[in-house]
MDAnalysis code that builds the backbone (N, CA, C; Angstrom):
import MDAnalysis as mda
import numpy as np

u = mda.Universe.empty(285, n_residues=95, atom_resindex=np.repeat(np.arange(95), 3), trajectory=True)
u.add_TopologyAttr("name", ["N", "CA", "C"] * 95)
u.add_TopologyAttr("resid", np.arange(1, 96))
u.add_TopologyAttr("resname", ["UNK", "UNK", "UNK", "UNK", "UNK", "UNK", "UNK", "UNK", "UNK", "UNK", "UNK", "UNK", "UNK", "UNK", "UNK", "UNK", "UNK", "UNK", "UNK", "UNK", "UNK", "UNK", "UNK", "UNK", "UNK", "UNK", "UNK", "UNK", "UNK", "UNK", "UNK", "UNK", "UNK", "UNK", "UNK", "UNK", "UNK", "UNK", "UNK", "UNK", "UNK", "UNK", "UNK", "UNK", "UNK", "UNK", "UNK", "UNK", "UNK", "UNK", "UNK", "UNK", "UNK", "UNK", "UNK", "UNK", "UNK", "UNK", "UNK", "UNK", "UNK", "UNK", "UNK", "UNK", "UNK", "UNK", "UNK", "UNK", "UNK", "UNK", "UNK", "UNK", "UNK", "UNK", "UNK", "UNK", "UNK", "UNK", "UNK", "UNK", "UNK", "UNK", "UNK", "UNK", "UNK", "UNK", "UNK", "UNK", "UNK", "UNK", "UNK", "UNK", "UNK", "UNK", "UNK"])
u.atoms.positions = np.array([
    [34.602, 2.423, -43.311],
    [35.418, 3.031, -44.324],
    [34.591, 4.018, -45.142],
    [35.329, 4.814, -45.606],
    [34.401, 5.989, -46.369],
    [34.399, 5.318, -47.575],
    [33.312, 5.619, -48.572],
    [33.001, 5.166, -49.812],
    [33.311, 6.617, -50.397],
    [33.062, 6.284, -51.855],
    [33.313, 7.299, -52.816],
    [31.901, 8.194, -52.890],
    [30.807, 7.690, -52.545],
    [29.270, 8.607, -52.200],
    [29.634, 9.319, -51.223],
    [30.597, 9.237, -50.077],
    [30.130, 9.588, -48.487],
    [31.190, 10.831, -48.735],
    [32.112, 10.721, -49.699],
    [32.961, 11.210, -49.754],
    [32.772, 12.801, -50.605],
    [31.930, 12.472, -51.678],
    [31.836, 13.298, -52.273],
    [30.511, 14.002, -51.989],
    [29.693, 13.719, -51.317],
    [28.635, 14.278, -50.518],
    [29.298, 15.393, -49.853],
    [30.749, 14.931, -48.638],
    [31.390, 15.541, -47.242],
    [32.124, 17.250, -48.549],
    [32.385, 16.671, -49.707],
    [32.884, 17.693, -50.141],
    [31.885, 18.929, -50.898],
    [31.053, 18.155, -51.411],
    [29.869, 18.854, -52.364],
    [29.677, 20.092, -50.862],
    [29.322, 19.122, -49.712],
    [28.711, 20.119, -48.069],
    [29.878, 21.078, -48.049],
    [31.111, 20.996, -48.212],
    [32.063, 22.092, -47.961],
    [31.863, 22.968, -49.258],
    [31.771, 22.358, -50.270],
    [31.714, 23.409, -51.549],
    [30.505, 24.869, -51.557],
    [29.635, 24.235, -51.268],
    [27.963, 25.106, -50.681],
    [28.638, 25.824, -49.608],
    [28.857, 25.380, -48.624],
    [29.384, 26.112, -47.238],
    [30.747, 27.594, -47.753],
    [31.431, 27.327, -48.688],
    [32.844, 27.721, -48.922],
    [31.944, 29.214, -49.835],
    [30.699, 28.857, -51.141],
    [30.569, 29.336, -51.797],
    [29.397, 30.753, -50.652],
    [28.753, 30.179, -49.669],
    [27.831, 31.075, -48.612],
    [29.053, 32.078, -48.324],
    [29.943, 31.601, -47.581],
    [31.113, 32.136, -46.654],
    [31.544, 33.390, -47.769],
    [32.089, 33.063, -49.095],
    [32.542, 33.565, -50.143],
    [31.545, 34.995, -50.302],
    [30.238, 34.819, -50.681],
    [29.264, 35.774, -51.090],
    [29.145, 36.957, -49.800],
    [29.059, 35.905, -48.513],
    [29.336, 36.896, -47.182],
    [30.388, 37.951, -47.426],
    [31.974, 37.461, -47.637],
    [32.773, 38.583, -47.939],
    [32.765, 39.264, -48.866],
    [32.278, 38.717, -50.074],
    [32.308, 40.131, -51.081],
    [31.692, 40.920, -50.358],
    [29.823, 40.520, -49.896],
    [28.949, 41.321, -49.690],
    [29.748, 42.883, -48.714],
    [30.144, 42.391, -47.733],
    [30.824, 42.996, -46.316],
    [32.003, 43.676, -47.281],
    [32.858, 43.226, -48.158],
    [33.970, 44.178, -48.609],
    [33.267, 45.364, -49.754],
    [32.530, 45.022, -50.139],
    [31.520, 46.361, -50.938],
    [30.709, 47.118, -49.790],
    [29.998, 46.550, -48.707],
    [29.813, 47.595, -48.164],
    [30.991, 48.354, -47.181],
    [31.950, 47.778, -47.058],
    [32.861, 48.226, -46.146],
    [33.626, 49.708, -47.571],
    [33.967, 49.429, -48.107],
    [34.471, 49.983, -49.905],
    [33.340, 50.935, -49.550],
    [31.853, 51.213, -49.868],
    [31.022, 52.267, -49.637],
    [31.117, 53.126, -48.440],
    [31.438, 52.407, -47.132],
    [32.192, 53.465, -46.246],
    [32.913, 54.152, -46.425],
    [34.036, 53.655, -46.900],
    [35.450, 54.180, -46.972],
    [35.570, 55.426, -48.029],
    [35.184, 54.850, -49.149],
    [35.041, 55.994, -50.336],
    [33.964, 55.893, -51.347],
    [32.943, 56.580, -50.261],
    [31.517, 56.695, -50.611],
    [31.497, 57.734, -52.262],
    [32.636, 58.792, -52.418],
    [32.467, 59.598, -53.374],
    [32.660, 58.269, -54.751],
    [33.164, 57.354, -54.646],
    [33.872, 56.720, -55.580],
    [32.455, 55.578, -56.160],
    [31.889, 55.505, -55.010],
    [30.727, 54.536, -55.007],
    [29.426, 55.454, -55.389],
    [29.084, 56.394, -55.009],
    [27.585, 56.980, -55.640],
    [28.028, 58.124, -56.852],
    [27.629, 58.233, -57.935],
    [27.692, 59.578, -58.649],
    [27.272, 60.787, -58.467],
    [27.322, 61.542, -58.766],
    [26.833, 63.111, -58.394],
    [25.034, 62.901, -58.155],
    [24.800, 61.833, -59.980],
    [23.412, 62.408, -60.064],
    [22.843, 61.392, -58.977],
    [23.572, 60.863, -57.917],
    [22.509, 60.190, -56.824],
    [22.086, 61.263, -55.842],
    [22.864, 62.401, -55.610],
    [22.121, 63.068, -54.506],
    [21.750, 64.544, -55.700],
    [20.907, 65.410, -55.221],
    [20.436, 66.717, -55.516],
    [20.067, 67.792, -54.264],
    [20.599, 68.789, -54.706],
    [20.342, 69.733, -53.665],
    [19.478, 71.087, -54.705],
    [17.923, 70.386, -53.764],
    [16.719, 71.427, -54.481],
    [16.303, 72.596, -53.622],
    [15.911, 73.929, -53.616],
    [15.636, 74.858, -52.820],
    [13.961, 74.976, -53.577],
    [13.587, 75.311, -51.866],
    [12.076, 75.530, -52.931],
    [11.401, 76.689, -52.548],
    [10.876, 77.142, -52.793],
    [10.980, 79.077, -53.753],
    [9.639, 79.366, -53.823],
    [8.734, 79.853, -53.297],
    [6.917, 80.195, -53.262],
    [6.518, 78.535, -53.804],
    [6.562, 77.147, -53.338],
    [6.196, 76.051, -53.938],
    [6.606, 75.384, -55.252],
    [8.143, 76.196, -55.508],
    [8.234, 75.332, -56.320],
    [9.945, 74.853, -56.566],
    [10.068, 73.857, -56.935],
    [11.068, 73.088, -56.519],
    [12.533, 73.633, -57.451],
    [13.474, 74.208, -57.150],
    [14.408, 74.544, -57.848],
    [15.387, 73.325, -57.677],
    [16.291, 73.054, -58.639],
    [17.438, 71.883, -58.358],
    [18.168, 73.111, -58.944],
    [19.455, 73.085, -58.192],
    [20.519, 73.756, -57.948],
    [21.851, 73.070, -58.671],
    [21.934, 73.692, -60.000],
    [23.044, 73.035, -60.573],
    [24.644, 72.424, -59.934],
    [25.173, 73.928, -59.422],
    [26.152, 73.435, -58.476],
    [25.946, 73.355, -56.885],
    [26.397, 71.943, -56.672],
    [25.911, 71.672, -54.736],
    [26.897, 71.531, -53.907],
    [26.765, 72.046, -53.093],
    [27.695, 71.947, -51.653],
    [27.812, 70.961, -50.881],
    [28.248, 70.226, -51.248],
    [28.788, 68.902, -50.449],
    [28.437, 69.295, -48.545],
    [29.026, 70.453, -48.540],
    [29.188, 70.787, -46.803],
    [27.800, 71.009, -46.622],
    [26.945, 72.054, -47.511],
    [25.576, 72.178, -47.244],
    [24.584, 70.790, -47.074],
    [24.840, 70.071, -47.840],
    [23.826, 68.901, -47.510],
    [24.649, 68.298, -46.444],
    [25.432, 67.568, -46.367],
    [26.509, 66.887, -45.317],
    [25.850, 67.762, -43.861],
    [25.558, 69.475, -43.348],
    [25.255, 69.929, -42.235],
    [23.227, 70.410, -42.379],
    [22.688, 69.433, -43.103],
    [21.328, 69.797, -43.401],
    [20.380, 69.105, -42.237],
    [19.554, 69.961, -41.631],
    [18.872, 69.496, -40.589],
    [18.000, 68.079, -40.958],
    [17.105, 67.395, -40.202],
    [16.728, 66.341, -40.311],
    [15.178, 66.987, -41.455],
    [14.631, 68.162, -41.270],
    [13.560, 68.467, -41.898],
    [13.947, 68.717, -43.437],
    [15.371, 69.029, -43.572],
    [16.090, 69.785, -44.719],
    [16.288, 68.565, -45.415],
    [16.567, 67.195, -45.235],
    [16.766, 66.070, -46.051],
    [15.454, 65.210, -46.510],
    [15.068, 65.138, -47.693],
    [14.302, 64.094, -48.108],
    [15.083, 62.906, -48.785],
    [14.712, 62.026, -48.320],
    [15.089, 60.681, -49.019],
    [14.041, 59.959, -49.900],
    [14.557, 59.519, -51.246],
    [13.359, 59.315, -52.150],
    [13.881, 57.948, -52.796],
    [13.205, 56.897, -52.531],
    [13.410, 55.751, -53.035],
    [12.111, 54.872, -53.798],
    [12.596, 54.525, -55.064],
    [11.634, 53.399, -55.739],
    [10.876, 52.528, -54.957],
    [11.572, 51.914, -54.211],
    [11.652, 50.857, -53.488],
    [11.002, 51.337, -52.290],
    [10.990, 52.174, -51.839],
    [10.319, 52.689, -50.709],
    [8.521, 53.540, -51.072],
    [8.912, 54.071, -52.217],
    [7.417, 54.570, -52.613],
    [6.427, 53.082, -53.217],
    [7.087, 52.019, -53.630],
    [6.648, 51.086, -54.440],
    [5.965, 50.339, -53.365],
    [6.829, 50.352, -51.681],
    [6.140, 49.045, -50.768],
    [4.763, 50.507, -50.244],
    [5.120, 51.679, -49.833],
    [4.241, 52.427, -49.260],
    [2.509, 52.278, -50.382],
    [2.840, 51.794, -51.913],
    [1.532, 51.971, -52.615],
    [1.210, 51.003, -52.113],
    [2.077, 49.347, -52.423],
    [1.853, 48.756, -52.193],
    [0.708, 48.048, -50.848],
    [0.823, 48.746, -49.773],
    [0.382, 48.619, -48.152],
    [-0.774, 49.373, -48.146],
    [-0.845, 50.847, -48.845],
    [-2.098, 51.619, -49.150],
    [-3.029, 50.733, -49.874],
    [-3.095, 50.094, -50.983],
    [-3.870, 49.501, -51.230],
    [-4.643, 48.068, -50.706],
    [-3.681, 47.639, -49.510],
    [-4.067, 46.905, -48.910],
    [-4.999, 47.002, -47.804],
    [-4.408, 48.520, -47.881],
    [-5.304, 48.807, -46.223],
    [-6.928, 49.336, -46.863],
    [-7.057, 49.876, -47.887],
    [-8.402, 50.177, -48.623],
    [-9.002, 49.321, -48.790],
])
């Protein structure tokens, strides 16, 4: 016979299980939402379109969506915290 321990153990295990499952779909419906309507999800000031001019870096007040959207692979830099932070990070390891 089930006891009132065995019982509420079998549910506590579904509650954990229900709350994983749960975090899975938000996660997947925000990134699915960033597919769909990416304009709605990043602000302007996440991307910049800079021209650079005898070495030096102009940012271009108004940007062309189509111009960056058809920019060659040399024409895009991607610049992340998180990406310059692990690259110091590994440099100083390797010194």
């Amino acid at each position: 016979m089930w006891s009132r321990q065995h019982l509420r153990q079998l549910l506590l295990r579904g509650y954990r299980d229900l709350r994983i499952r749960t975090a899975a779909v938000v996660m997947f419906a925000l990134t699915w939402w960033g597919v769909l309507y990416p304009e709605l999800c990043f602000t302007e000031s996440t991307y910049e379109q800079i021209m650079v001019v005898d070495g030096q870096e102009i940012v271009l007040k108004e940007t062309d969506i189509e111009d960056i959207l058809n920019a060659t692979g040399d024409e895009v830099v991607v610049k992340s915290r998180l990406l310059e932070w692990l690259e110091q990070l590994f440099h100083k390891e390797e010194s």
